[in-house]
NUGUGU-967572 format. One record per atom (N, C-alpha, C, CB): x, y, z; residue in three letters. Coordinates in pm, whole numbers, plus 32768, in hexadecimal, padded with zeros to 4 digits. Glycine has a CB too. Layout:
! residues N
XYZala
...
END
This chain:
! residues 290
80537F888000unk
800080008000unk
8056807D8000unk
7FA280018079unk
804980F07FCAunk
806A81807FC2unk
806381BD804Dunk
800981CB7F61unk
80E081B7806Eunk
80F081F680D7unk
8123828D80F3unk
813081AA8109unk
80D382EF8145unk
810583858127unk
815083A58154unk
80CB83E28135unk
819C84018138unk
82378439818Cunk
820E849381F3unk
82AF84998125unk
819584A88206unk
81558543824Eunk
812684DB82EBunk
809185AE81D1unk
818584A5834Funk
8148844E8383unk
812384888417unk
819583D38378unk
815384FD840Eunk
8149854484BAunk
80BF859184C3unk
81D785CD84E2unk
80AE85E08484unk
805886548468unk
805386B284B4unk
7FE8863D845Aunk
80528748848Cunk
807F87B484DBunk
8031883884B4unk
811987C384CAunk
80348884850Aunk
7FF588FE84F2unk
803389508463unk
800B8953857Cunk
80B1891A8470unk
80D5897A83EBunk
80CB89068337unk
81AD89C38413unk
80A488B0832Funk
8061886F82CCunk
7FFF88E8829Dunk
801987E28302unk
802088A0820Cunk
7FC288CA818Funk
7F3488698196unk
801F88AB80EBunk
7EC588AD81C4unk
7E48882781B6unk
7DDC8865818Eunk
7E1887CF8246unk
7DAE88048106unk
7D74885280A6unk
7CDE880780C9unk
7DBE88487FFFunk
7C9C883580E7unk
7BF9881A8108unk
7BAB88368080unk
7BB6888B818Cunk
7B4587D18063unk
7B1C87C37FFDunk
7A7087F4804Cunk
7B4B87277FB2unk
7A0C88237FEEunk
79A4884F8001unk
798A88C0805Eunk
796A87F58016unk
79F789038070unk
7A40896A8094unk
79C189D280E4unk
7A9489A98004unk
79608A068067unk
78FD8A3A805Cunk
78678A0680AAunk
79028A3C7FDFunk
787989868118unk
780A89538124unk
783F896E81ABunk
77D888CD80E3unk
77958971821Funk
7799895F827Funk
781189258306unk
774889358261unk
782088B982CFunk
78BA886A82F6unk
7933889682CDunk
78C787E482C3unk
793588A38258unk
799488C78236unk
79DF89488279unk
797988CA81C7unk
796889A1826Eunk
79878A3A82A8unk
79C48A358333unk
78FB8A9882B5unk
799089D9836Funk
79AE89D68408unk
7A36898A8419unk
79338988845Funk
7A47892583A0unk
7ABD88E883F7unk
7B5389728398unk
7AD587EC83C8unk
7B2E89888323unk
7BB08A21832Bunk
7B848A64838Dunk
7BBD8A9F82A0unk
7B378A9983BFunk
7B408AFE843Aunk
7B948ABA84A2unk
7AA98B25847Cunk
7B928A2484E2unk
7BDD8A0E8502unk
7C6D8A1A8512unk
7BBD89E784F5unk
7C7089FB8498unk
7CDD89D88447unk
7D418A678436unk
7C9C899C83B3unk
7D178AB58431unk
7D408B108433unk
7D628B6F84B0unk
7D028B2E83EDunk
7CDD8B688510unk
7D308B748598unk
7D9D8B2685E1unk
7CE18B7385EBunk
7DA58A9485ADunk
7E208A6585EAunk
7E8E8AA3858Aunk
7E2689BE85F6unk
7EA08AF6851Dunk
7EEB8B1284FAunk
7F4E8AE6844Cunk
7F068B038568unk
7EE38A738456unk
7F158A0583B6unk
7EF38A7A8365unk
7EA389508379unk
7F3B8A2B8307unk
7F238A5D8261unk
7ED48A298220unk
7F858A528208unk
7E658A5281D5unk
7DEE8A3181A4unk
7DB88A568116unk
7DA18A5D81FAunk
7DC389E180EEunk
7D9B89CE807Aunk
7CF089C7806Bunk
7DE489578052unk
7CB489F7802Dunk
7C2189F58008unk
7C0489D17F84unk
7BE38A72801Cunk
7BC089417F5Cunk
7B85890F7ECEunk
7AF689087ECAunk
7BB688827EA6unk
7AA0895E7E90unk
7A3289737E8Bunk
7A0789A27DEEunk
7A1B89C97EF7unk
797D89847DCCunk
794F89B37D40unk
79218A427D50unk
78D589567D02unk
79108A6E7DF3unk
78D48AD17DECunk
79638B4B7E0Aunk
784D8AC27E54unk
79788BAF7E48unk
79F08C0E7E5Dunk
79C38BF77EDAunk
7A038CAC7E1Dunk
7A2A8BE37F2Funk
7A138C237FD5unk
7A598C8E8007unk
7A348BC48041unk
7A348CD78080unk
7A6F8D518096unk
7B2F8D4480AEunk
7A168D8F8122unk
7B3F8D9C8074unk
7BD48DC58065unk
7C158DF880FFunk
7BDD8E4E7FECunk
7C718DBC8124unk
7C768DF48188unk
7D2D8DA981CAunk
7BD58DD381DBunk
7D6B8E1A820Eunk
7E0E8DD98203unk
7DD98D618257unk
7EAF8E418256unk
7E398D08823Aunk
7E878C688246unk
7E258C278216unk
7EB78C2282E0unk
7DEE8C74819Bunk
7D8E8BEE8140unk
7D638C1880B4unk
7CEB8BC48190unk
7D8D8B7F8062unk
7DCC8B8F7FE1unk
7D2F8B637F8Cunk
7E6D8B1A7FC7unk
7CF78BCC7F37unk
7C948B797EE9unk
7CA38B407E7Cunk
7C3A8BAD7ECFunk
7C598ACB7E6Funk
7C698A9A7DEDunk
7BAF8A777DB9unk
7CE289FF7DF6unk
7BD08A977D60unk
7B348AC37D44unk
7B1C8A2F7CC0unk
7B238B9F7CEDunk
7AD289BE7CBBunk
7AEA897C7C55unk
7AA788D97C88unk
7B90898D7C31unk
7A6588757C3Bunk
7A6088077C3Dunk
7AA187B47C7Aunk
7A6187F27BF2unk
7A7A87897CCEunk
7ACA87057D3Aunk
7AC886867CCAunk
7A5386CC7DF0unk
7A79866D7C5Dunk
7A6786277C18unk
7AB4862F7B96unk
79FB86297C19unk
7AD286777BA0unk
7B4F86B07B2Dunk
7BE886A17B5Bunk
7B3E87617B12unk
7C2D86427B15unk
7CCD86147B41unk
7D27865A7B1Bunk
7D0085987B15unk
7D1C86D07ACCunk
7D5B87337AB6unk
7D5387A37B2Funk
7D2F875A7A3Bunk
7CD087AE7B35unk
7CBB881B7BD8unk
7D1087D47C62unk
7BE6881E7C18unk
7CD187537C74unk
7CFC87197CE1unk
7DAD87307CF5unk
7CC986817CD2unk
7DB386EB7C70unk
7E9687287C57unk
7EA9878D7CA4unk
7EE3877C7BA2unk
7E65880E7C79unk
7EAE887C7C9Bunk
7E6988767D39unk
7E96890F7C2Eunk
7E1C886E7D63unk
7DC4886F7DCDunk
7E45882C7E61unk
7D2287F97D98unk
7E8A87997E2Dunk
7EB4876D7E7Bunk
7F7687857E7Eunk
7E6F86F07E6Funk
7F8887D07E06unk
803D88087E2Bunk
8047880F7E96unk
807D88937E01unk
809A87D37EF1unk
80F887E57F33unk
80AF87F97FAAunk
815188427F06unk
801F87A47FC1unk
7FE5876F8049unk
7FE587088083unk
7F8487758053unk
7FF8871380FAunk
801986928152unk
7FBF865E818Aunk
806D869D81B2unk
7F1F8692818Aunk
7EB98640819Bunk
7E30869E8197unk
7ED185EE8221unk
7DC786598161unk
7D5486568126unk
7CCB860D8164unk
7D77862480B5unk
7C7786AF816Funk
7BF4864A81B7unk
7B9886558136unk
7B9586948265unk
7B9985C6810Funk
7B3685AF80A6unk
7A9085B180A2unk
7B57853C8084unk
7A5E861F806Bunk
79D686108093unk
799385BE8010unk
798E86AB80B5unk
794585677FDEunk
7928851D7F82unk
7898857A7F21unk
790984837FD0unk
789C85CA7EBFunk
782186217EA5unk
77C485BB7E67unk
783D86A87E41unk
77EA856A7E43unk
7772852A7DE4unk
7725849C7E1Eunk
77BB84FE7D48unk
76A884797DAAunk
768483FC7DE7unk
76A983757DA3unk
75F983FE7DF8unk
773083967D5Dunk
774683307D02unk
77D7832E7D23unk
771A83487C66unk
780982C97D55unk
78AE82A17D87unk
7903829D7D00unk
78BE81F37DDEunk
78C782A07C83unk
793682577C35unk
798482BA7C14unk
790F82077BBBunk
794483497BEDunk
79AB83C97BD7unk
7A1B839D7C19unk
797E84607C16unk
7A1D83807CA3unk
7A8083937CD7unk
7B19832B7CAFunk
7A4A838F7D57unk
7AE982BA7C50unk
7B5582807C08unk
7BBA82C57BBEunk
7B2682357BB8unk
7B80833C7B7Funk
7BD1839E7AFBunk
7C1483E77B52unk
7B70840C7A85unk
7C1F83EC7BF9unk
7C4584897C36unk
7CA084447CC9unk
7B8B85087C6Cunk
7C9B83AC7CB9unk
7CEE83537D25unk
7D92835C7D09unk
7CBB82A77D19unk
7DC2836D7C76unk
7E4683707C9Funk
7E7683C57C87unk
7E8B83277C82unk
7E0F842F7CA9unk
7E6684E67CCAunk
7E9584DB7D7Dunk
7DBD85A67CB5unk
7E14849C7DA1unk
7E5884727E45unk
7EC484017E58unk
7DDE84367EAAunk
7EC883AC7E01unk
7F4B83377E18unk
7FAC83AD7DE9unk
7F5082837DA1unk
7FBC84007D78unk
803084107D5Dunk
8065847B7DC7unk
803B842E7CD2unk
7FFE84EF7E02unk
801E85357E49unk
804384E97F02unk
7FB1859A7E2Aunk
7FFA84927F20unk
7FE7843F7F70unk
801C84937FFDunk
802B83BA7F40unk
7F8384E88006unk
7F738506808Cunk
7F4A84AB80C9unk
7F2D856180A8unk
7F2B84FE816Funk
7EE584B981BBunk
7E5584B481AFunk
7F0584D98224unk
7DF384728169unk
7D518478816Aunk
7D18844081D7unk
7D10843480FAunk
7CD384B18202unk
7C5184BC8277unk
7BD884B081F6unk
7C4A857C82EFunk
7B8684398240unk
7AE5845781D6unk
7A958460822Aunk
7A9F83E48167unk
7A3984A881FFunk
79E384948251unk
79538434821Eunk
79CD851A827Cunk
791083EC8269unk
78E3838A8230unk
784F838A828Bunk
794E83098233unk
77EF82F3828Bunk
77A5830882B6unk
777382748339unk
776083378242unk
776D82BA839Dunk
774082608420unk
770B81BF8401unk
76B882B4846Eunk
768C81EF8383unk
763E817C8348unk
7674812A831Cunk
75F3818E82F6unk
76D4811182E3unk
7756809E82AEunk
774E80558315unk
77FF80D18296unk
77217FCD82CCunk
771B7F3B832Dunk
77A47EE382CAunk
76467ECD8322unk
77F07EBF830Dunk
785F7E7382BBunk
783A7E0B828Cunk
78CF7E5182F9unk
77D37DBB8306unk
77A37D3E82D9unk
77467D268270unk
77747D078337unk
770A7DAB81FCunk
76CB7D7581C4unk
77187DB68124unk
76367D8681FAunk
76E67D5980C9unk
77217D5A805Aunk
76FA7DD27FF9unk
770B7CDE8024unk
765B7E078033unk
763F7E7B7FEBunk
75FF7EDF8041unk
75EC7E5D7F78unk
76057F4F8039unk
75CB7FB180CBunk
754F7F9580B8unk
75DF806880D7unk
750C7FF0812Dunk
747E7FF0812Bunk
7420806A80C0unk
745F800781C8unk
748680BD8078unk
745A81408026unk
74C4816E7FFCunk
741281AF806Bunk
74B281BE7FA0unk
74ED82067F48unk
755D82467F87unk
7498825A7F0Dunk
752E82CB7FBFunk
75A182D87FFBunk
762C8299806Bunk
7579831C8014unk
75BD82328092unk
762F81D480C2unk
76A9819880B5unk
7617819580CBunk
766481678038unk
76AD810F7FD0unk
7732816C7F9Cunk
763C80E57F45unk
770A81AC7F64unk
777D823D7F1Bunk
77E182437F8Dunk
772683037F04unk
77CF8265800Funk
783F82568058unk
788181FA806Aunk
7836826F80AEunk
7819817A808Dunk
785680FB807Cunk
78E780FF800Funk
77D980998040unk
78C2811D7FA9unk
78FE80FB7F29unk
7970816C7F24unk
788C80FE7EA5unk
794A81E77F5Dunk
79CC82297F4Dunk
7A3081F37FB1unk
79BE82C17F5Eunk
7A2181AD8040unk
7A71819680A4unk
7AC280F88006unk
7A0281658172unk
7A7680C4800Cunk
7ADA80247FB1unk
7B3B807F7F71unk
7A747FA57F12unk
7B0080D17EF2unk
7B41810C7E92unk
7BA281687EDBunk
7AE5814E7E31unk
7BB181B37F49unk
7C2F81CE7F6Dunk
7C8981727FC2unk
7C26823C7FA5unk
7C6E81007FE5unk
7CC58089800Bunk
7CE380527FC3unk
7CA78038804Dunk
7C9580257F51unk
7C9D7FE07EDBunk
7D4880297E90unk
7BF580057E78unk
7D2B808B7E9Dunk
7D9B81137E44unk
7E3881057EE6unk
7D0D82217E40unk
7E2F80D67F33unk
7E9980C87F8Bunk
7ED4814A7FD8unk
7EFD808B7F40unk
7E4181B17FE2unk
7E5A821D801Funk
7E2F820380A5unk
7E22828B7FE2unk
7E1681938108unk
7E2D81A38183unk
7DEB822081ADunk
7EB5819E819Cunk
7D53824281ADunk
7CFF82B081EDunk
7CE982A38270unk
7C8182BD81B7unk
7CF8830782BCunk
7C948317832Aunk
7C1C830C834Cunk
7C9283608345unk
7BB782D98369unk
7B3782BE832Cunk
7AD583058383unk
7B188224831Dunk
7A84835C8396unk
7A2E83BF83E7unk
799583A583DDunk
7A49845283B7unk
7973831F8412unk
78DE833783CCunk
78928365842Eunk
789282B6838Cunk
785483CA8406unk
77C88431844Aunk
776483FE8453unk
779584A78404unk
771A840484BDunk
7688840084ACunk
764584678471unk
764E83F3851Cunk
75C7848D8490unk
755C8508844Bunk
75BC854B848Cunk
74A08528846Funk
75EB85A88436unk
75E2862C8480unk
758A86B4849Cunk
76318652845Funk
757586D68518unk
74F987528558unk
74DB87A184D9unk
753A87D485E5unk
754F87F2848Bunk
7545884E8469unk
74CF880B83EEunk
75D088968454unk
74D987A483D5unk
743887578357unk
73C787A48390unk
73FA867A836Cunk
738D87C58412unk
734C87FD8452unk
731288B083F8unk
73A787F484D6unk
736888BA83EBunk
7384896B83A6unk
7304894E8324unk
746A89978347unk
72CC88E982E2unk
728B88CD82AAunk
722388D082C1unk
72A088918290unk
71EE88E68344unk
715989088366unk
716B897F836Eunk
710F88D083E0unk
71A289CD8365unk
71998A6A83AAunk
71178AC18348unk
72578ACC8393unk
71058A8982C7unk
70BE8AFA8276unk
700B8AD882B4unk
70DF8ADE81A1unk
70238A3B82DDunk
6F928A2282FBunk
6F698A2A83A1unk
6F70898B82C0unk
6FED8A5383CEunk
6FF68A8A8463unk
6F948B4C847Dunk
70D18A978481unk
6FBA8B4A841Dunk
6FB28BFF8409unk
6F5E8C1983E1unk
70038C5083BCunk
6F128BAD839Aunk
6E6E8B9A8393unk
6DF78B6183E1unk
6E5B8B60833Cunk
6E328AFB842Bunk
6DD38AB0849Bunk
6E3C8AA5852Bunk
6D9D89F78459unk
6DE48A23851Dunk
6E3089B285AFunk
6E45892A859Funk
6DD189A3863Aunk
6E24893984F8unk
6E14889884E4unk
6E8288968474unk
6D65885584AEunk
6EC988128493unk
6F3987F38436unk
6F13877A83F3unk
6FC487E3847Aunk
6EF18771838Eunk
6EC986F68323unk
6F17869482DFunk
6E96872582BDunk
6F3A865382C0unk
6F8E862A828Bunk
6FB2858C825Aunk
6FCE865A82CBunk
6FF3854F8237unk
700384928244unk
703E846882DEunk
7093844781BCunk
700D842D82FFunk
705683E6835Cunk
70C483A1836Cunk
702483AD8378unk
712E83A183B5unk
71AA838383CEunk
71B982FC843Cunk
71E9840883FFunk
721B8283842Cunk
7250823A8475unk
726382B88514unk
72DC81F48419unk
725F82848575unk
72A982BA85EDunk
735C828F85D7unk
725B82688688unk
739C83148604unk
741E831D8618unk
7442836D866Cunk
7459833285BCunk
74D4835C8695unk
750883E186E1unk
7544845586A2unk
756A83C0873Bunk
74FF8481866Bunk
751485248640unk
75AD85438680unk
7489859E8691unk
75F5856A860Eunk
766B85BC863Aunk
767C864D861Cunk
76D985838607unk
76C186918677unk
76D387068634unk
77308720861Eunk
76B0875C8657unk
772A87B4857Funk
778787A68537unk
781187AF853Bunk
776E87D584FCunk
77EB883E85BEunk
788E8832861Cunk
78BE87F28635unk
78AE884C867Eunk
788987998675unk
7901872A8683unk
794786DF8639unk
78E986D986BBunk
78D986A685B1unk
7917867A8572unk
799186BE8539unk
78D086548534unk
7987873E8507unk
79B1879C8510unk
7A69879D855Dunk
793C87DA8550unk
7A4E877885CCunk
7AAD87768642unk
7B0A86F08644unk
7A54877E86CEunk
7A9E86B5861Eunk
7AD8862785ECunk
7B5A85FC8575unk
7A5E85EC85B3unk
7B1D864384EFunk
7B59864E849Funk
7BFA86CE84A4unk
7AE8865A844Dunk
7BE5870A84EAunk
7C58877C8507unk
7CC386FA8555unk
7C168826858Bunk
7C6086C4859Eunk
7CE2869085F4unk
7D2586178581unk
7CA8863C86A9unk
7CDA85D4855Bunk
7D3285778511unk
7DA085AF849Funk
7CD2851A84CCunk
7D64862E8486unk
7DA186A783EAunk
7E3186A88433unk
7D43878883CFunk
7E2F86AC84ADunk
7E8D870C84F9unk
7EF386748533unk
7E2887888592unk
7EED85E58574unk
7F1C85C385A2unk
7F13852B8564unk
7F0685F38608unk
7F8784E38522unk
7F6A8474851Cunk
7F5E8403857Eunk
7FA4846284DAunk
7F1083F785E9unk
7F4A839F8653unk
7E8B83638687unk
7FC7841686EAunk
7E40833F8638unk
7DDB83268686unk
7DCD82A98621unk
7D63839D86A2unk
7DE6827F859Eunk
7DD181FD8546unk
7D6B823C84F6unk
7D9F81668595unk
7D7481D8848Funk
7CFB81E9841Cunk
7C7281D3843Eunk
7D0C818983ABunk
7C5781CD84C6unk
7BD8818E84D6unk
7BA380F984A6unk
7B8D81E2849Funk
7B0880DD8473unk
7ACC81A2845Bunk
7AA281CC850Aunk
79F181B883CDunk
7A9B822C850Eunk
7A4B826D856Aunk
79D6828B8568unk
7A6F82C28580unk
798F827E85BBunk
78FA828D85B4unk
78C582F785FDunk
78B6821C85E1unk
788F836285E0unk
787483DA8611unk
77E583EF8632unk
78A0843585B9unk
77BF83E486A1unk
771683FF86BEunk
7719847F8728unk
76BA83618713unk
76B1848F8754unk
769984F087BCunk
7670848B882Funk
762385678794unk
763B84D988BAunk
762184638906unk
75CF843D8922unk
764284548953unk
7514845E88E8unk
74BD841288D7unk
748883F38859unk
747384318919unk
74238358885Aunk
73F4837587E6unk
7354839E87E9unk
741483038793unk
735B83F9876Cunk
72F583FD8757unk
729483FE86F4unk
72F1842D8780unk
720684178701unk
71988406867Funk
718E84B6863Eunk
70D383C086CCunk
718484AF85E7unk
716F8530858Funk
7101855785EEunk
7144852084DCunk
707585498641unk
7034857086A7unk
706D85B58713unk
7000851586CEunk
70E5855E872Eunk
711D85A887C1unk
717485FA8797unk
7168854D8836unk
71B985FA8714unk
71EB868386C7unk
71A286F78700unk
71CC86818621unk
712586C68691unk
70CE87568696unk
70A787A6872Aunk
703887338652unk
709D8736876Funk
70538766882Eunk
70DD87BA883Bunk
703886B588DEunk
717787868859unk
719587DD8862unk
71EE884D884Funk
718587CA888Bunk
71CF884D87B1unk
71FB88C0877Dunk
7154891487AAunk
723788AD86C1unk
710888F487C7unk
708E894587DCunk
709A89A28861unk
700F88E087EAunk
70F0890488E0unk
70F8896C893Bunk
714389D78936unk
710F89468999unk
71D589C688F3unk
72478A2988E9unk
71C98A8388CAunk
72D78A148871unk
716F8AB48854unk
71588AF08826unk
70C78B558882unk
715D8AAA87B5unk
709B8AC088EDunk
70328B358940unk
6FC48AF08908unk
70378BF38919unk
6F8C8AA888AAunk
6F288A868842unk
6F1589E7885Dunk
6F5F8AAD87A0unk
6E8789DD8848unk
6E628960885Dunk
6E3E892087D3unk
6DF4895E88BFunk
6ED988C4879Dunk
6EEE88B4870Cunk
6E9E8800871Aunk
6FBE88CB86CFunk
6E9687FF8694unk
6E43876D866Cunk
6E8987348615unk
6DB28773862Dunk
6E8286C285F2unk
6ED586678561unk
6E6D861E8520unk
6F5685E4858Cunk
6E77866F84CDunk
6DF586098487unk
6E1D85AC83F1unk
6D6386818453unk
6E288534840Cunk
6E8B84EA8396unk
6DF584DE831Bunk
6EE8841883DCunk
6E4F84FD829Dunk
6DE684ED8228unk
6E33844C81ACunk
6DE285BC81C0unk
6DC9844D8176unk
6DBC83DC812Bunk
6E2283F080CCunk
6D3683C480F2unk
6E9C83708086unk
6ED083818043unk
6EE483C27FF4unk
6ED183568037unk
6E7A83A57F65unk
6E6A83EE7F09unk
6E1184B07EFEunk
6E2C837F7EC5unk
6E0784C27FB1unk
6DD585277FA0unk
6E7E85907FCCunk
6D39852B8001unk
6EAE85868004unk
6F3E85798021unk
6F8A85907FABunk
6F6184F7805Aunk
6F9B85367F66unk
6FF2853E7ED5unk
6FBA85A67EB0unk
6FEE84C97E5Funk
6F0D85C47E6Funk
6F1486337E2Cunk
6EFD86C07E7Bunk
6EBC86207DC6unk
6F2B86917EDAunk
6F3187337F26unk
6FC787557F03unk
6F1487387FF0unk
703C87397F3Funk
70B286F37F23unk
70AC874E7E9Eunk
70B4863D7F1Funk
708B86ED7E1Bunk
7077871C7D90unk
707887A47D96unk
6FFB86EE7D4Eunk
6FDD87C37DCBunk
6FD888557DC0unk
703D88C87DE7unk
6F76886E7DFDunk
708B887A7E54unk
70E488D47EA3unk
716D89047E28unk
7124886E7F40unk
715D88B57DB5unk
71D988EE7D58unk
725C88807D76unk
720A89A77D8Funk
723587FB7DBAunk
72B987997E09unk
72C687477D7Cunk
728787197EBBunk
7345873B7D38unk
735986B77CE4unk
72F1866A7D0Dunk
73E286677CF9unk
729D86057C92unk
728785797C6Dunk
72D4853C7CE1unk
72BC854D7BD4unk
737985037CB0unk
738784A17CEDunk
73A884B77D8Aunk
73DE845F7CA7unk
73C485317DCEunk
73DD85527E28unk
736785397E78unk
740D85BC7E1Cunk
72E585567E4Eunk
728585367E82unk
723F84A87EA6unk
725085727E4Aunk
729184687E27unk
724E83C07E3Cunk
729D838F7E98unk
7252834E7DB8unk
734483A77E99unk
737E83737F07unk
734E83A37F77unk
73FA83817F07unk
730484047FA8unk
72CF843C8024unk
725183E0806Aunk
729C84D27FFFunk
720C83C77FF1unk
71AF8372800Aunk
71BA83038046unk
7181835B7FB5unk
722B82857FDEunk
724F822E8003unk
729682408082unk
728281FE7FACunk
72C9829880D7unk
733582A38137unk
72B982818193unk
739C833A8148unk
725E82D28195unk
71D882D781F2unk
718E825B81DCunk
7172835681D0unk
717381FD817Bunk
71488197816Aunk
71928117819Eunk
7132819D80F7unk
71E4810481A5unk
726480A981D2unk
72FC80BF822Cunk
729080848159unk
72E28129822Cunk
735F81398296unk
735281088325unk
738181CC82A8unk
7386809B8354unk
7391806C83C8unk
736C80B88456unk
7406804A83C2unk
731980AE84BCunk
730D80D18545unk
737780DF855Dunk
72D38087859Cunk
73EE81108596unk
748F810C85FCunk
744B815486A5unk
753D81AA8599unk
746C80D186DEunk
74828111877Cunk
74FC811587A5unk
744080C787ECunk
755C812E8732unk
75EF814E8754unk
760F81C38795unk
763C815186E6unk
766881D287E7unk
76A9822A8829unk
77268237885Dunk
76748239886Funk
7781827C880Dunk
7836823F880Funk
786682B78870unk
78A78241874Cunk
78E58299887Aunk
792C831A88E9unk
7986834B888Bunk
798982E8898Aunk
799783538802unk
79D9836087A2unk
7A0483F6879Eunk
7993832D873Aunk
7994844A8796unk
79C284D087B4unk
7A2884F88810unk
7965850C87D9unk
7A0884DC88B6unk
7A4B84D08917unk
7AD384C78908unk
7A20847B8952unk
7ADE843D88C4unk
7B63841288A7unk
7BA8844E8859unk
7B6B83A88880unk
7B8184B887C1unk
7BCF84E3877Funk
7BE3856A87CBunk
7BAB84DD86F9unk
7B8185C58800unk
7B888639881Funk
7B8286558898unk
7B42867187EBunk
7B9C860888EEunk
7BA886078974unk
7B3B866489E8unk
7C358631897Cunk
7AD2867F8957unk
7A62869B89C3unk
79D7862389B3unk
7A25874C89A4unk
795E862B8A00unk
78E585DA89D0unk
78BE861D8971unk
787685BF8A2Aunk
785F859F8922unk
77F785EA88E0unk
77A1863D88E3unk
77C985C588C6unk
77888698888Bunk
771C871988B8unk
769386D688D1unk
7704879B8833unk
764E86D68925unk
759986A28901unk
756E86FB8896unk
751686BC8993unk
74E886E48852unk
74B0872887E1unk
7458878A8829unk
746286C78777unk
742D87868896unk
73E787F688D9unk
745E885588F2unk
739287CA8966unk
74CD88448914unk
752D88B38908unk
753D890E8878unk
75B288728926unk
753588A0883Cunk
755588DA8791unk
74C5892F8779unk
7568883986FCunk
743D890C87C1unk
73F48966879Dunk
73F489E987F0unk
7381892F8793unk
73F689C9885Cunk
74238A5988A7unk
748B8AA58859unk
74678A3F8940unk
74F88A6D8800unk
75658AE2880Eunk
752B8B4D873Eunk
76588A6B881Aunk
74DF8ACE871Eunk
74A68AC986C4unk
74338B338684unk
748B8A6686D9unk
73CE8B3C8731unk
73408B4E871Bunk
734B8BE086B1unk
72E18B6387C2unk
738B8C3886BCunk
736D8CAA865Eunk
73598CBA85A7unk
73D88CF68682unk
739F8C11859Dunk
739B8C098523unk
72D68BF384FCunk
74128B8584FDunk
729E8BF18559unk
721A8BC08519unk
717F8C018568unk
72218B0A8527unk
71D98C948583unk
715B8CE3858Dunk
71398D2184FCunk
716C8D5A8600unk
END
């Protein structure tokens, strides 16, 4: 296997974060940048300019972008944009040849023991974790549960009622994004915890119901969950302007995604604090959804 020369990891590393521009992303350069690293940003969209961070504006799916994207970095938190793993064959030996350190981030739902996930998006991670072992890049492996910030998705029908509608969800332990967040800085920053994977939850689980109660209390409001019928779902979804297939994998995620009464100390362990609860995340939250 391809082994990287970048084996310590340090504040003064080059680490080029991919999806740069997204929720996660944003948070772990802010990190990243208060500890002081050098920061690389690969995003389709521009992110803000700002000293000790380098943009690169361009296709993660493109092996010409990725080239220039990864000069002379010593490790990489891979965020995966699509719902189809195979792109990522044409854009695998820009990372063998550069052969950082890859952090992925991945997903909780990955059962090893079974030969095909339970949904779409499952699967795709599934398939990107083989395909970067497969390629002898030795990843770090980060798989997340939900993360809170999915939540931010009721806000338009928050600002209209009390009732949040929607498909119904397996119960999980909601993580939040910080941490994961916190998670990923620490591995960017230190090689010494293993490839995992790691499993990242918060520390209860719960039903999209006890979501809503209490993000309701943060909020003062006596909120409701009211789950709707598949196909009434999709074409709401539809209407909302969401990709076709983005939407069917949503479906299927809600149709088959496994119950988890998992609950790991995984956070703990990378970032040496606990997990946030999701009633914290709505308290620190609540302003986003008056």
């Amino acid at each position: 296997m391809t082994e990287s020369p970048h084996r310590t990891g340090t504040s003064h590393d080059l680490i080029l974060v991919t999806g740069a521009a997204g929720n996660l992303g944003r948070a772990v350069v802010d990190r990243l940048v208060a500890r002081g690293a050098r920061v690389r940003c690969l995003d389709r969209h521009p992110v803000d300019e700002r000293p000790g961070v380098e943009p690169v504006v361009g296709d993660l799916t493109d092996p010409a972008v990725l080239r220039t994207a990864l000069s002379g970095v010593d490790a990489v938190l891979l965020v995966w944009p699509l719902l189809d793993a195979a792109p990522a064959r044409a854009v695998l030996p820009e990372l063998v040849r550069a052969a950082p350190r890859v952090v992925y981030l991945s997903s909780s739902a990955i059962d090893d023991d079974r030969a095909r996930q339970t949904d779409p998006i499952v699967q795709v991670h599934a398939d990107v974790e083989a395909l970067l072992v497969d390629a002898g890049l030795r990843p770090v492996v980060l798989r997340s549960e939900t993360m809170a910030s999915n939540v931010r998705g009721w806000a338009a029908q928050l600002r209209a009622g009390d009732v949040v509608a929607g498909p119904d969800i397996a119960r999980t332990a909601v993580v939040d994004e910080r941490d994961v967040a916190d998670a990923a800085l620490a591995v960017l920053l230190a090689d010494r915890f293993g490839r995992g994977p790691h499993v990242l939850t918060g520390p209860e689980v719960l039903s999209r119901a006890d979501q809503v109660a209490q993000l309701g209390a943060a909020l003062g409001r006596r909120l409701r969950f009211e789950p709707v019928r598949t196909d009434l779902a999709r074409s709401r979804m539809l209407a909302d302007g969401r990709p076709e297939a983005l939407v069917e994998a949503l479906i299927a995620a809600s149709e088959h995604r496994l119950e988890s009464a998992r609950t790991t100390g995984s956070v703990e362990h990378l970032t040496g604090h606990p997990a946030r609860t999701f009633a914290q995340w709505a308290a620190d939250h609540a302003a986003e959804f008056h």
